[in-house]
C-alpha positions as CSV (number, residue, x, y, z in Angstrom):
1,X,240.0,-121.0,170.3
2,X,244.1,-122.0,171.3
3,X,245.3,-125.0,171.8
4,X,244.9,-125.5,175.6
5,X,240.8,-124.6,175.0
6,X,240.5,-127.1,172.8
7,X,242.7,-129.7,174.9
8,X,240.4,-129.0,177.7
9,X,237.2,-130.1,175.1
10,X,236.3,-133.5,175.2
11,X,236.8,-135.5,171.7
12,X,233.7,-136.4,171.2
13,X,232.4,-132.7,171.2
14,X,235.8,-131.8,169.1
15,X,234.7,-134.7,166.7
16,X,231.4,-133.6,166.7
17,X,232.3,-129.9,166.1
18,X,234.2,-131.3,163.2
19,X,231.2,-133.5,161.8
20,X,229.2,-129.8,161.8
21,X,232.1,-128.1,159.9
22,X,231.6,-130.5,156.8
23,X,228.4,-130.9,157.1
24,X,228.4,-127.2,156.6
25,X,230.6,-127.1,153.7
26,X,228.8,-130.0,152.3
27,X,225.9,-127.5,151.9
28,X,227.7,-124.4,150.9
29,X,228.9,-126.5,148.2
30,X,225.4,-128.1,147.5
31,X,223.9,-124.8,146.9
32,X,226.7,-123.5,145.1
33,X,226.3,-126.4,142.4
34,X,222.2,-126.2,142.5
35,X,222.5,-122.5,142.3
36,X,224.6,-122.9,138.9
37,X,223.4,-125.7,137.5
38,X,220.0,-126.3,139.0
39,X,218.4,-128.9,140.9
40,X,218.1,-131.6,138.0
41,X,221.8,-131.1,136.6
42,X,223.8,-130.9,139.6
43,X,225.6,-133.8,140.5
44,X,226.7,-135.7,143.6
45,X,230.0,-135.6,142.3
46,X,230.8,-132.4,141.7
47,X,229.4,-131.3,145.2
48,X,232.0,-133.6,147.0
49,X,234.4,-131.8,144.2
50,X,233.6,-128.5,145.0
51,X,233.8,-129.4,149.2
52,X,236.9,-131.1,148.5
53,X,235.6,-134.3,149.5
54,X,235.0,-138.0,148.3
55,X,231.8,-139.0,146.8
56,X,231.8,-141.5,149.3
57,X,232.0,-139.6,152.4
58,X,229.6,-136.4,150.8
59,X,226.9,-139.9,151.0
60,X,228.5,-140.8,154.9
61,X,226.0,-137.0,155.7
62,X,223.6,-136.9,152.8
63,X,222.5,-140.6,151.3
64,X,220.8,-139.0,147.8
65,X,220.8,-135.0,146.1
66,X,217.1,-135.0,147.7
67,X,218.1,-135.5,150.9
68,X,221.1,-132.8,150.5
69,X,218.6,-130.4,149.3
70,X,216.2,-130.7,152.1
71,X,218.9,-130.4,154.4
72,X,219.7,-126.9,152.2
73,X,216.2,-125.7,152.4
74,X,215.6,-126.7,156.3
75,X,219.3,-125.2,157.5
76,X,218.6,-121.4,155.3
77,X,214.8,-121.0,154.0
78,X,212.3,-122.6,156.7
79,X,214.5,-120.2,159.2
80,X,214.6,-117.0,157.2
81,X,210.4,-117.9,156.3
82,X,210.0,-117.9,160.0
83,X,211.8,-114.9,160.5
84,X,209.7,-113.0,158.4
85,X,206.4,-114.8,159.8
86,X,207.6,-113.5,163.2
């Protein structure tokens, strides 16, 4: 996308565009740091380490590890399952 596309997009879908973008690398981290460590031993805090973000604002899009990890399983398993199912 250049400059002038992006210019012509409203901020509010540039902001939420954005807000998609970490919430994305929130999870790639998430499942990075349950696939290595596993559910139990994986912290909050070294997710936000590995996205590069503060503890604080990995909670702002996930408010415990539970919720993170539902969000892992209904964003990559429950479409690949229904995929397969199809």
């Amino acid at each position: 996308m250049t400059s002038l596309q992006l210019a012509d997009r409203p901020a509010r879908a540039r902001t939420d565009h954005a807000k998609e973008d970490r919430r994305q690398i929130l999870l790639a981290a998430a499942l990075d740091e349950f696939f290595d460590r596993g559910f139990a031993a994986a912290r909050m805090d070294d997710i936000a380490r590995r996205a590069g973000v503060s503890k604080g604002a990995l909670y702002l899009y996930f408010p415990s590890k539970e919720a993170m990890f539902q969000a892992l399983v209904e964003t990559y398993a429950v479409p690949n399952v229904e995929q397969v199912e199809a």
